[in-house]
LOKE-197356 format. One record per atom (N, C-alpha, C, O): x, y, z. Coordinates in steps of 0.05 Angstrom, whole numbers, plus 5000, padded with zeros to 4 digits. Layout:
N
XYZ;...
end
This chain:
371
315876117771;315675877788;312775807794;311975587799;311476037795;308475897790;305975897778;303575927781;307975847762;306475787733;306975497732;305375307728;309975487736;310775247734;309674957754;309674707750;308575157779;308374907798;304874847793;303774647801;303675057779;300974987771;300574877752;298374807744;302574847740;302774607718;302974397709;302174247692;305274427739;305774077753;303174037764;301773867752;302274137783;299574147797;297073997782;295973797790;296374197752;294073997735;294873787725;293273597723;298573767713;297973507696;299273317716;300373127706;299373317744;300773117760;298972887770;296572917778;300272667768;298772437771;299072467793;300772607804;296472227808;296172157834;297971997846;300172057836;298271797864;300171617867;298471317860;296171277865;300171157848;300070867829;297570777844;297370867867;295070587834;292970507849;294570367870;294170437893;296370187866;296370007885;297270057916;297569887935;297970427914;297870527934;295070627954;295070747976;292870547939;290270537951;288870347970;289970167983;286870397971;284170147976;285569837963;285469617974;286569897943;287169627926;285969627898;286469797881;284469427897;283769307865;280869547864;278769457855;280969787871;278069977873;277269937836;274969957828;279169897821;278369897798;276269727790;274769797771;275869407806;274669167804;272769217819;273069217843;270169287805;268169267816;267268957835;265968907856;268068867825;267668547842;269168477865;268368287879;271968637871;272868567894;273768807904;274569007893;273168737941;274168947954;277068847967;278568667958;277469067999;280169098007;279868698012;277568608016;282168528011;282068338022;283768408056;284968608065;283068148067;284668198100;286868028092;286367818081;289168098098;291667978103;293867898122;295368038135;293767598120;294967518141;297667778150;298967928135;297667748180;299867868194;298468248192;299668448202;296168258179;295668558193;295568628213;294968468231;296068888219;296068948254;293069028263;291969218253;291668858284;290068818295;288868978316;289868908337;286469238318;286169358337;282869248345;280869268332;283369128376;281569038389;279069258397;279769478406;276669218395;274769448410;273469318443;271669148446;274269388453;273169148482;271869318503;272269568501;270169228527;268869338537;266869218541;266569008528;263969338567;261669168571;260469288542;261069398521;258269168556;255169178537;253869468539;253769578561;253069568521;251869848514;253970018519;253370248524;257869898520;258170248524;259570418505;261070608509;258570298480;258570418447;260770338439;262270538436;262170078432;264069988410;262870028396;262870268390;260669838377;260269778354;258870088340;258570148316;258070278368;257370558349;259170758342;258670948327;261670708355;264070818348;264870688314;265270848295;265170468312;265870328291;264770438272;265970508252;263070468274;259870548256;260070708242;259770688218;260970988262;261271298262;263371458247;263571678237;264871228250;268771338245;268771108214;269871208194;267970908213;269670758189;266870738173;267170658150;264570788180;262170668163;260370888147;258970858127;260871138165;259271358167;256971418174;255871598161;255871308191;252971318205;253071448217;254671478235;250771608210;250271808231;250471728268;250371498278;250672008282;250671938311;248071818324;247671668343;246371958305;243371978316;242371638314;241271528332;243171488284;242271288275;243271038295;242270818292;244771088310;247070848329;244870818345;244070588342;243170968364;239870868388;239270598369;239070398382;239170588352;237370348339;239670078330;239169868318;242070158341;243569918334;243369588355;241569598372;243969478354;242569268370;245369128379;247469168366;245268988400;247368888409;249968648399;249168418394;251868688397;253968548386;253968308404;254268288428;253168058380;253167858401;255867678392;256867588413;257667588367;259367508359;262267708359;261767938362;264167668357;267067868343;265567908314;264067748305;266268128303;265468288285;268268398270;269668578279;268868278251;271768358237;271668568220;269668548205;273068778214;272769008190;275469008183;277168948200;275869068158;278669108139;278669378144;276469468141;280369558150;281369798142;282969848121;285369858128;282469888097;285969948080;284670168070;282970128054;285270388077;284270588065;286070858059;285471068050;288070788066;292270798047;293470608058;292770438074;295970668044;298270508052;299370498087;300370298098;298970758098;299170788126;296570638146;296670508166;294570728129;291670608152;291870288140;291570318116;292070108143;292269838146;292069698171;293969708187;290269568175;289569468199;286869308199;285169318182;286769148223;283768958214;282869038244;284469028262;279969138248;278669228265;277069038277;275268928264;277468988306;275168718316;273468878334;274369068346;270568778338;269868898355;269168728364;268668548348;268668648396;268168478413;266568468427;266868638444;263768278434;261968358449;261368388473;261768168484;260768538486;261068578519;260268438527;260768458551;258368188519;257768038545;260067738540;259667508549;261967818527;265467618525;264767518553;263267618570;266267278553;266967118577;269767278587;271667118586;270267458594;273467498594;274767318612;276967198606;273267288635;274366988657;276266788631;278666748634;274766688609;275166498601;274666508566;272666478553;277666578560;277366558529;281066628515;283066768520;280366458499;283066458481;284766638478;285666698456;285766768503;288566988506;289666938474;289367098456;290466808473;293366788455;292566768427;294566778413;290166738412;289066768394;288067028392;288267118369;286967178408;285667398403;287967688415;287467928417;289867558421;292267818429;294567788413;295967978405;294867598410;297367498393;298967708370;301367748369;297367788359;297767978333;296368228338;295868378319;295768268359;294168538364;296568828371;298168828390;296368958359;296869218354;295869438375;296969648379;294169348385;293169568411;290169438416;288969298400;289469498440;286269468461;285969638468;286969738488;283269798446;281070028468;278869868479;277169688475;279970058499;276969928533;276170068520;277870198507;273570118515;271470318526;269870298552;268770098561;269770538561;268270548585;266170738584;266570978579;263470628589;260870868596;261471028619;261370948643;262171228613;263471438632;260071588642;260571728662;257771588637;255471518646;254271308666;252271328681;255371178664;254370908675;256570918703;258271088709;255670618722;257370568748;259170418728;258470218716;262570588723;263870438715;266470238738;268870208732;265470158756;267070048772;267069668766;268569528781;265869578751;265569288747;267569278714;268869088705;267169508705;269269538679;271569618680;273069628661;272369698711;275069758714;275869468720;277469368703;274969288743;275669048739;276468848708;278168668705;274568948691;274368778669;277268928657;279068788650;277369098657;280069228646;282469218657;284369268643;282869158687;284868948689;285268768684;287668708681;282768548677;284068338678;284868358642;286868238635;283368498623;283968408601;287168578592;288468548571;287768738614;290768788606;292468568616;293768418602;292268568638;294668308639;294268168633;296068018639;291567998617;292367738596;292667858568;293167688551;292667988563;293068168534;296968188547;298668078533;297468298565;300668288567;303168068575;305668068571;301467918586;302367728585;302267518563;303567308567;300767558534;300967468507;303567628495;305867558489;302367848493;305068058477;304768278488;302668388490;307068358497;309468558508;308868908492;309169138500;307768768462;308069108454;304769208446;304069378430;303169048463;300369198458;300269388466;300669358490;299869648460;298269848467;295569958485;293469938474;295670008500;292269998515;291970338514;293170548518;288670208506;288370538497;285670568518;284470348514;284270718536;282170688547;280270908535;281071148535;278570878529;276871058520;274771198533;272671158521;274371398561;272771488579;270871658557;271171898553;268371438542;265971438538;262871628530;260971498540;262471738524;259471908516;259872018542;258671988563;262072188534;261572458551;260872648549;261272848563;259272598528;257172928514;255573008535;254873248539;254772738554;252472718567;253172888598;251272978612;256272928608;257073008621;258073378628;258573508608;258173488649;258373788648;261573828649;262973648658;262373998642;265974098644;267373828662;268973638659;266273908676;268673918709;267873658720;269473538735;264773528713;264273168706;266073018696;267072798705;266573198671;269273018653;271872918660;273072708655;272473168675;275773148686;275572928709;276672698708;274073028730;273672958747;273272588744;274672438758;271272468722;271372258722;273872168708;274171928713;275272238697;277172148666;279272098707;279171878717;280472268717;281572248738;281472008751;282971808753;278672088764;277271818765;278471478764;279771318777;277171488745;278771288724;281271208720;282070978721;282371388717;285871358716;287371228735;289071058734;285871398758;287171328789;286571058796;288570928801;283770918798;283570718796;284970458788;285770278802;285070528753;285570398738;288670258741;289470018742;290270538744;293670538757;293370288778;293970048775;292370448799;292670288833;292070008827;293969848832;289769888815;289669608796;292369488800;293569358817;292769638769;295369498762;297869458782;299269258781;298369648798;300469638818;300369468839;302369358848;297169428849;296869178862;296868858842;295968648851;297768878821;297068678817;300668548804;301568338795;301268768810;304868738801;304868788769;305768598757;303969008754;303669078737;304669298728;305169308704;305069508743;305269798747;307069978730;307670218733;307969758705;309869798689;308269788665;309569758644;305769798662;303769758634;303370058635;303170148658;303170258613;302370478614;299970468597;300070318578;297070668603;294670618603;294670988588;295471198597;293070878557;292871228550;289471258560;287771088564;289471608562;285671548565;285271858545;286372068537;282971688545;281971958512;278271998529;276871808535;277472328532;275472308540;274372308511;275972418495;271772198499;270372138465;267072198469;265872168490;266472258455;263372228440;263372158416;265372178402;261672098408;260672048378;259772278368;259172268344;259472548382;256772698376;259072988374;258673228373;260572878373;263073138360;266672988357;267072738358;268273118354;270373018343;271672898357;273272798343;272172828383;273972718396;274672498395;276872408403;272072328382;272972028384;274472028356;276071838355;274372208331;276272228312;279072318320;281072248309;278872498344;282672528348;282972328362;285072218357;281572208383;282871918395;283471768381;285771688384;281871628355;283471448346;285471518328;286771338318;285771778322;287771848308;290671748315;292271608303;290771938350;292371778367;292871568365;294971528355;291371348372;291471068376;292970908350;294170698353;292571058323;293270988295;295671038292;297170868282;296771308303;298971428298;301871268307;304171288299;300671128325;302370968353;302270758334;304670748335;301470548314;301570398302;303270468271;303670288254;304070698267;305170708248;307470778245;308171008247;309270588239;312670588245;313170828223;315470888230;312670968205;313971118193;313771468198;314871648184;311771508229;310771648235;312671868246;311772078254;314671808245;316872018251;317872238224;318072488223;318372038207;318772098180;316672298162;317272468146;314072218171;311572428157;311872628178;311572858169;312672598211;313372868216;314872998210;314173238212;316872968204;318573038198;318473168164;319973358161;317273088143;317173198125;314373408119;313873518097;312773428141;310473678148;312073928162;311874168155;313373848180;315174048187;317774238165;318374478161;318374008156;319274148128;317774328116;318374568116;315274218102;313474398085;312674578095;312374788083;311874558125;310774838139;312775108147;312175348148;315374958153;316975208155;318775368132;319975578135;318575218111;318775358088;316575488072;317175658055;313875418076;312175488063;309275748079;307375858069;310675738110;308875988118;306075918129;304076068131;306475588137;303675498142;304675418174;306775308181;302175498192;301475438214;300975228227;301675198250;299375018210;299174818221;298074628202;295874708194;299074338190;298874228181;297773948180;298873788195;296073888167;293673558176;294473278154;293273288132;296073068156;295072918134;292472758138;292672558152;290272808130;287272648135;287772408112;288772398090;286672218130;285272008113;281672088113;280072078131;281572158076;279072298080;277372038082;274972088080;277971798086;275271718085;273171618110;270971538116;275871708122;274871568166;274971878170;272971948182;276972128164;277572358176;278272338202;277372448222;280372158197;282872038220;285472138212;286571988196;287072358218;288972468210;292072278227;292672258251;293372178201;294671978204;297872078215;299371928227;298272428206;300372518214;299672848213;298172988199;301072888231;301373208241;304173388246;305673258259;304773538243;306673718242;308073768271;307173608287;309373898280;310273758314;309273858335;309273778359;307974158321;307274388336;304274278349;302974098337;303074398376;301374258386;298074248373;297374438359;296374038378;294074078361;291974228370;291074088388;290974388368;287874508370;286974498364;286574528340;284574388395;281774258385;280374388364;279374238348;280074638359;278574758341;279374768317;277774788299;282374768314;283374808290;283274458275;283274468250;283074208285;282874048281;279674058271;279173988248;278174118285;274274178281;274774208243;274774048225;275374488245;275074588223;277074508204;277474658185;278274298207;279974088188;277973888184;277973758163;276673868198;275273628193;272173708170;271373588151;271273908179;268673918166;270074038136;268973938117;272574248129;273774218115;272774008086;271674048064;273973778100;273773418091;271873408086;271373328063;270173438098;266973298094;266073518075;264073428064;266473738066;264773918045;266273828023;264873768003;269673788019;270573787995;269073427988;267873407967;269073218002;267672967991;264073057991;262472967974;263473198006;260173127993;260173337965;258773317945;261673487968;261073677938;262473627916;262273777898;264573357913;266273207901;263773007892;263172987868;262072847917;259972717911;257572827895;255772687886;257773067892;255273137875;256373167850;255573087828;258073257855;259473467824;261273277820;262573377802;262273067824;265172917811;264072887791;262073017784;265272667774;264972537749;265472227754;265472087734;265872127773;266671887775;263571747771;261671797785;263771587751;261271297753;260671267762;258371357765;261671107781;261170887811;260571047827;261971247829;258571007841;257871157863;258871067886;258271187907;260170887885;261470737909;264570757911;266170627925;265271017889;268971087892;268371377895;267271507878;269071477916;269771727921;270171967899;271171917877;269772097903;269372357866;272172497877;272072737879;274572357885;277572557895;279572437882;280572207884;280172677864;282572527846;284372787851;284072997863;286472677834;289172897824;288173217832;289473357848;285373327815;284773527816;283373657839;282273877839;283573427864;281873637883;282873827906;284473767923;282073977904;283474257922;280474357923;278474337909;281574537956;279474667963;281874907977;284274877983;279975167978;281075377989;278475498005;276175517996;279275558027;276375638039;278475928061;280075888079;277376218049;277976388073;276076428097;273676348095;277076558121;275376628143;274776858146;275677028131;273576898162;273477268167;276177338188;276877578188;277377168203;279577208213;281777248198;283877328208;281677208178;284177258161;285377018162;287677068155;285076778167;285576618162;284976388136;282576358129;286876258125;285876078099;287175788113;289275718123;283375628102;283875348108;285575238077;284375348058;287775078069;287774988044;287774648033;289474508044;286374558020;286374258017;287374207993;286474297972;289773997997;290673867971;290773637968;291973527987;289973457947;290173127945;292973087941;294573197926;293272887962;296072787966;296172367938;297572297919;294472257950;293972007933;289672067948;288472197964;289171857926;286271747929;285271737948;282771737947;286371727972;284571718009;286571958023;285772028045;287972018018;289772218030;289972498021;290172537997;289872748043;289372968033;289973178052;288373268069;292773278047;293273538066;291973788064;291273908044;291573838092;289874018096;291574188114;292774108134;291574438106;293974718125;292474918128;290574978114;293475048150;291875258159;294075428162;296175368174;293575688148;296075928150;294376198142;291976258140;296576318140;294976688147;294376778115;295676708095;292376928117;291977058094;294477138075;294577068051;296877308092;298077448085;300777208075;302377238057;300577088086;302976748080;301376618047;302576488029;298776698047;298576508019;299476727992;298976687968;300776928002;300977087974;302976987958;303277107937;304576767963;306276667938;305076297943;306076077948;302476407937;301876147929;302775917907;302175677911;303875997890;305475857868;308675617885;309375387879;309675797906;311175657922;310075417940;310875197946;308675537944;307175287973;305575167954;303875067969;305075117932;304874877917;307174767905;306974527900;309274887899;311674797886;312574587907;312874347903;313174777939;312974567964;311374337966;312274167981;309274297956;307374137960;307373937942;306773707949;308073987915;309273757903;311773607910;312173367904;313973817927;315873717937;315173477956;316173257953;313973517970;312573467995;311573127985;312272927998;310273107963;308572947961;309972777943;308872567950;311372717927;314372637917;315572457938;316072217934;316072597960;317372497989;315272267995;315772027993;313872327999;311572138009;311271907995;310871688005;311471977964;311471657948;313271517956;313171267958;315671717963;318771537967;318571347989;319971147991;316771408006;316571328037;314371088035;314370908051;312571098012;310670878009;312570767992;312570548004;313870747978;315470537960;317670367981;317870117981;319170548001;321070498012;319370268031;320570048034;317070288044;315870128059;315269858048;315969668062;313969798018;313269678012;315969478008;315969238013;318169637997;320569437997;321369248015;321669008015;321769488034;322469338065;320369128070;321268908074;317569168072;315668978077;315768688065;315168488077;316668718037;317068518015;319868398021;320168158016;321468498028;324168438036;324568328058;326268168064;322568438073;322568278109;324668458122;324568418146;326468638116;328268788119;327669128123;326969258104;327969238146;327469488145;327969748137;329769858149;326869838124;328370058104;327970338121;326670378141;330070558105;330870818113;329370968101;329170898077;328071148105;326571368100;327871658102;326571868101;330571638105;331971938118;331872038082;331872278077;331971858063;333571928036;330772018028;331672178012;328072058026;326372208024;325972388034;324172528024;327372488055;327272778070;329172898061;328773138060;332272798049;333472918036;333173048009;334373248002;331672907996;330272987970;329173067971;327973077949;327873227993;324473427993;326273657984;327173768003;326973777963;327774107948;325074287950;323574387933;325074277979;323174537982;324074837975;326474867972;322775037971;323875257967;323175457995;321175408009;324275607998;323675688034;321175998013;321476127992;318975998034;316676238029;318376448032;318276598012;320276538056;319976738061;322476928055;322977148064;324276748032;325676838012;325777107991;324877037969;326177257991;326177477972;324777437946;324777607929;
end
């Protein structure tokens, strides 16, 4: 059997382009934006890092290089399609917005969620106001926005600064709303920096909550992990290293860390060493895997799922010895997943919502810890 699943493994195709970026083959055109994508707003004053978040997470600029970015004076639109799950059009909005006075219903209408950001540095008490008011005209447009608050470059802050302000904040923020007959809006808060990973698991969060099929990818990681002996399981979108689905069990911060840099060695050493032409398509195809052990006895493992997508598991030394299975699983696994991008696209095309249970039925995993 694993012989067999390493065989499937080299000659197995990726999933169909049009499960990608899109037309990546056409050098001449990129992702287009399409009407009715779901819309995530970036809002907040002036200097308290939208546009270097944007930057950081979808563009790859360094943290250091954002001091020299200059102020957002227009909305700023970005396409996200970077799979079939990450789809979304990203606005960023400039802090010095009229919020008193501007087109609610055009700019909430189709919106998918609103991150405040807040300079959790700064006197944020004139941005708690601004973040009332832009929730209840954001809720009073549509009912199913999301509000995500983002408590700000808190690198800059000590332990017990953080809590203390994120609290802060919360408490505030709540009492707002309750005085204002609101008290029924629920407000997430993510403490973030740019200058380590957090603002990557916040918006992970924030993404995850936008993706209706997100039960279903849990549900088929849980599969693979408890038949296959793995601890904890990541689907990354390698190209933001925004993990789009997770396994049910809880996440650690650290074990997420080292998921992430993970990502970033198998694409820069894909970038040196691929073979791909274009320097502007990623060097990750069918064939990329990474295995990386620790001195803990622990093994990180990376497998290409399609072209931007790439599970990443963390399990014990002694769990990878029938490695031939937990790839056999892993093609199982990933089989399921086309079913779930096909099944979407139908329903999408159909206008009609489709079932995803009949891909979890078909996952023929084989259990690890079998004789």
């Amino acid at each position: 059997m694993s012989s067999l699943a390493e065989e499937q493994f080299e000659g197995g195709d990726s999933f169909p382009k049009d499960f990608g970026y899109g037309s990546y083959d056409d050098e001449n055109s990129g992702p287009q934006v399409q009407n009715g994508k779901t819309r995530i707003l970036l809002m907040g004053h002036r200097r308290s890092g939208k546009t270097s978040i944007q930057k950081v997470v979808f563009q790859k600029m360094s943290p250091n290089e954002t001091l020299f970015l200059e102020g957002t004076n227009k909305i700023t639109k970005e396409d996200i399609a970077n799979s079939s799950f990450l789809q979304f059009q990203l606005w960023d909005c400039p802090g010095q917005m009229d919020f008193q006075d501007f087109d609610a219903d055009l700019i909430f209408a189709k919106c998918g969620a609103v991150i405040f950001v807040i300079d959790a540095q700064d006197d944020y008490m004139e941005a708690l106001n601004t973040l009332n008011l832009v929730v209840t005209k954001a809720y009073n447009v549509n009912k199913n926005i999301r509000f995500e608050v983002f408590v700000h470059k808190v690198d800059g802050l000590y332990e017990d600064n953080k809590m203390e302000t994120q609290r802060d904040i919360h408490q505030r923020s709540n009492d707002d709303l309750l005085d204002a007959g609101y008290d029924h809006i629920t407000l997430s808060f993510h403490l973030t920096s740019i200058y380590d990973h957090s603002i990557f698991e916040a918006l992970s969060k924030v993404i995850q909550k936008l993706i209706p099929q997100l039960p279903t990818l849990e549900n088929l990681l849980n599969i693979l992990i408890n038949n296959s002996g793995i601890e904890k399981a990541f689907l990354f979108d390698v190209v933001s290293k925004i993990y789009i689905a997770t396994d049910s069990s809880p996440v650690d911060m650290q074990s997420y860390e080292l998921c992430c840099d993970m990502v970033d060695l198998v694409i820069d050493i894909s970038g040196i060493y691929g073979l791909e032409e274009s320097p502007d398509v990623p060097a990750f195809d069918s064939r990329s895997s990474s295995l990386i052990k620790l001195n803990s006895g622990t093994i990180l493992y990376l497998r290409e799922v399609d072209r931007y997508l790439a599970l990443v598991c963390i399990l014990r030394e002694d769990n990878f010895e029938k490695q031939g299975v937990i790839n056999y699983n892993f093609l199982c696994f990933r089989e399921a997943l086309q079913q779930v991008f096909e099944i979407r696209n139908k329903s999408n095309g159909a206008g009609e919502p489709g079932s995803d249970t009949e891909s979890i039925e078909k996952l023929g995993v084989v259990n690890n810890h079998a004789g």
